[in-house]
Phi, psi and omega in degrees: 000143189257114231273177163278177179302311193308308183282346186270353167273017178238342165280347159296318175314295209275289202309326174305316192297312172335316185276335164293314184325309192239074183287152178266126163311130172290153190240095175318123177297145180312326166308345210226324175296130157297151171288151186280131346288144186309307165260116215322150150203062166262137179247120184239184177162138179313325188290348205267132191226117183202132208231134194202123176219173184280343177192134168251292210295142190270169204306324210250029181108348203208157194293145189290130162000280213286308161303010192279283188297324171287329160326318230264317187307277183343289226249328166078209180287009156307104214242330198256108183257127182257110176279148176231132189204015174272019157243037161262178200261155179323289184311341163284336222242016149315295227266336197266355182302312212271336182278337196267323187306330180306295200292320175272351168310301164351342172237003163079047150259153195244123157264142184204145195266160178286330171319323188268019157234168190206126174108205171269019158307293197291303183283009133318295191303312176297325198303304213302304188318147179224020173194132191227148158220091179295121193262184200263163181157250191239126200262303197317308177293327167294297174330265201320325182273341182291329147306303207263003176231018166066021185276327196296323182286294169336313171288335183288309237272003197282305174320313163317293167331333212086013149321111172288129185251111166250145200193108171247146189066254202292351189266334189258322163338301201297328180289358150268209195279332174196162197290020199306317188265000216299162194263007173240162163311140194282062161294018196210155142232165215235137176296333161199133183300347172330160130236219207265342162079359191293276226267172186246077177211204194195150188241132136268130148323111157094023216273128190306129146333135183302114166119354204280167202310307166320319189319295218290335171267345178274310176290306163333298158323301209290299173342284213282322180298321197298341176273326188274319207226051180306001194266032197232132156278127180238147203251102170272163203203096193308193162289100177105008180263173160235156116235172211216120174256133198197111186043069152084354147212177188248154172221147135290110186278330216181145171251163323352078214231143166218153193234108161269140162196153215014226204278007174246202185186121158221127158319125154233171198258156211288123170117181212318141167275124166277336189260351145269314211287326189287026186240327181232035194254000000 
């Protein structure tokens, strides 16, 4: 049916109004977009001690040697550890409280998870506390609840302060500026990919050794996000590596560890990063 004069100015009428209502977002040329993240979020200070590895536990159970010995370093005479355990799913993270507490007694540390409190109960505990270890599991879900319970800012300023941050897989993902790399699936979603900002990378976890079957596909990934997102260093990172940000500078504590930047990819060897450390010096 074909409308009359009348009805077709008052549908011009509505659809105008509509459009003040809901104006359409311009839609920015790929050229025009800023890079991901839009704004810095490296949080640096001489104070920040933050310890970060790709898998600690072994086949049988036990801590891996070399994630042993940086502990011993890392935590000093700190004796008392605040478990971060939320990127295990709520029904887990008893059972994951009870795998972990055995292994750092063993080094004569006492743990207790941050899980069993909530509200301003849990940011009492980030207050008190002056050593944390965020353990491993679902990085998208550790992001978001440490966001939606206001833990995550607390935990930078804690850090800041001079509190010690330890963090494996999804625990070592959050130290950096963002969650870019990470080896798990988006089961959640995140208000922002931002993170904790101590080192000034981004991590993968768990990153294969050179020959081992994975190593060819695991660089291959990380090449293909670094073309999309070149301004980014990404700090890959084995089972048993360490690395380590401590007075002003990042280190390798333990290897496996490999550094994509411009066109390249290298193993580096145990001691000072130069090209993080001149970032957060």
């Amino acid at each position: 049916m074909i409308p009359n004069r009348r009805t077709f100015l008052k549908t011009c009428a509505a659809a105008a109004g509509a459009a003040a209502l809901f104006p359409r977002r311009a839609i920015a040329a790929p050229g025009d977009r800023p890079p991901y993240p839009a704004a810095p979020n490296l949080h640096a200070s001489p104070r920040v001690s933050a310890l970060v590895s790709g898998g600690t536990i072994t086949k049988d159970g036990k801590l891996l040697p070399a994630v042993s010995a940086a502990h011993r370093l890392h935590y000093g005479a700190r004796k008392n550890v605040l478990l971060i355990l939320h990127a295990s799913i709520p029904a887990e993270r008893d059972n994951a409280e009870k795998k972990l507490q055995p292994l750092l007694a063993e080094d004569g540390y006492v743990s207790e998870s941050l899980h069993h409190y909530s509200g301003k109960a849990a940011l009492k505990k980030i207050e008190e506390a002056d050593a944390f270890m965020v353990g491993g599991g679902d990085t998208f879900l550790l992001l978001r609840e440490l966001y939606e319970t206001g833990q995550l800012a607390l935990l930078r300023e804690r850090v800041l302060a001079g509190a010690v941050f330890n963090g494996s897989s999804a625990g070592c993902n959050i130290a950096g500026l963002n969650i870019g790399c990470t080896n798990d699936f988006p089961v959640v979603d995140v208000p922002t990919r931002a993170a904790l900002g101590f080192f000034p990378c981004i991590f993968n976890p768990h990153h294969p050794k050179v020959g081992e079957p994975e190593y060819a596909a695991r660089t291959s990934k990380i090449r293909g996000y670094r073309r999309i997102n070149p301004q980014e260093m990404v700090l890959g990172i084995g089972n048993g590596a360490v690395a380590r940000i401590h007075a002003g500078q990042v280190t390798v504590e333990a290897g496996p560890i490999f550094l994509y930047f411009g066109e390249t990819m290298r193993e580096l060897p145990i001691g000072v990063i130069p090209e993080l450390t001149k970032l957060v010096s």
